[in-house]
N, C-alpha and C positions, 0 to 999 in steps of 0.2 A: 505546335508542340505535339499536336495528336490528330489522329485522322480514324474514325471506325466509319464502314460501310452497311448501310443496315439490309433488314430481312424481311420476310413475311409482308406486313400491310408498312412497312415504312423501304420498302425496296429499293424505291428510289430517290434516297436522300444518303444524305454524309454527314457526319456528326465528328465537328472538330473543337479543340481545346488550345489555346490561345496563351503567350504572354504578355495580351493585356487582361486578363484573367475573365473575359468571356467562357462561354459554351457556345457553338452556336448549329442551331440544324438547317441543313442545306440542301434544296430540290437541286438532282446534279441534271435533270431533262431542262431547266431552264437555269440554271447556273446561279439561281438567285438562292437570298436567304431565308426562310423558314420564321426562324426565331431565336431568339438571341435570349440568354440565361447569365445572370451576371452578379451571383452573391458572392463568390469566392475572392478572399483578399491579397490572392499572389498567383503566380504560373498556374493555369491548369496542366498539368504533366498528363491526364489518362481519360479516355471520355469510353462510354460502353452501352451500348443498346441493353435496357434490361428486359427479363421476360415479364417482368409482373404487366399485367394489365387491368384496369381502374374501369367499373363499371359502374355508372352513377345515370341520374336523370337525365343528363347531357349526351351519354352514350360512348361508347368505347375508350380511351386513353392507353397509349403507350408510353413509357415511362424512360429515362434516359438519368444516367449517372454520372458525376463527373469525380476526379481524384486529384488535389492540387496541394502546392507545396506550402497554402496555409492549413497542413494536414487534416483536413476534411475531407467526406464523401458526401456529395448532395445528389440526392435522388432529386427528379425535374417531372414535372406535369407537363408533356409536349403543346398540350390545347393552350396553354397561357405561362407567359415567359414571367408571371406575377406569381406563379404556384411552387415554390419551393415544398414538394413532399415530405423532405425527411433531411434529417445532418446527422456524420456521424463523424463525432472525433477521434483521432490514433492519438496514442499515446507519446505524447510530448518528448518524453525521455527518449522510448524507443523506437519511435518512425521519423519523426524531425518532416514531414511530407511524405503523402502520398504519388509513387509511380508509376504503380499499373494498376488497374483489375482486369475480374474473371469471375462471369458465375460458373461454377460447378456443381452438378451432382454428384452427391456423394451416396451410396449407396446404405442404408440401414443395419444394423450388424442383426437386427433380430427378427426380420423380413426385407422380404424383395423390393421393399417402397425404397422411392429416392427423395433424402434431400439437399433444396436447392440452398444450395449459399458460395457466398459473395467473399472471393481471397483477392488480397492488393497487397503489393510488395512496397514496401518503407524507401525512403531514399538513404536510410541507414543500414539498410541490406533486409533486414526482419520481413518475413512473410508472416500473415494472418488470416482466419480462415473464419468469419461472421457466418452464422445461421442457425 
């Protein structure tokens, strides 16, 4: 249902979303899979490399998002397929599921700083803009 191509230290992998309602991240130099992310309870419709990055005792983590039409966002711990970060619910009434996301900078209105945040479009048309 979805296919992102990643960047920087995850270059060579692909991150797809499934309806059997997987995530799953995928080394494309050996075609295998990575790891496999599986809380969502219907279609993943949007999957998306995020920029945040987790710096703990263990060492580095990159973080991975999915958007699926039992309208949730779950943020994903890539080091262990057992680490669900974060959930975040849409609005019942007016998203009915989540279709795509997007992080964005948004620009500060009262300095030059940027912030980051996270817009996903509804499968009821509605766009929303978290941050």
């Amino acid at each position: 249902m979805s296919v992102k191509y990643g960047s920087n230290e995850l270059l060579n992998t692909v991150l797809s979303g499934s309806d059997d309602f997987s995530v799953r991240l995928w080394d494309i130099r050996s075609g295998k899979q990575i790891q496999m992310f599986n809380r969502h309870t219907n279609i993943i419709r949007c999957v998306e490399y995020s920029p945040f990055v987790i710096n703990d005792s263990i060492g580095n983590s990159n973080v991975i998002c999915s958007g699926s039409n039992d309208n949730t966002i779950r943020f994903w711990d890539i080091r262990s397929n057992k680490n669900e970060l974060h959930m975040m619910k849409g609005d019942d009434k007016e998203d009915n599921g989540i279709n795509c996301l997007k992080f964005i900078l948004l620009k500060k209105k009262e300095n030059t700083a940027y912030d980051l945040n996270l817009c996903y479009g509804s499968r009821k048309g509605s766009i929303h803009i978290w941050g």
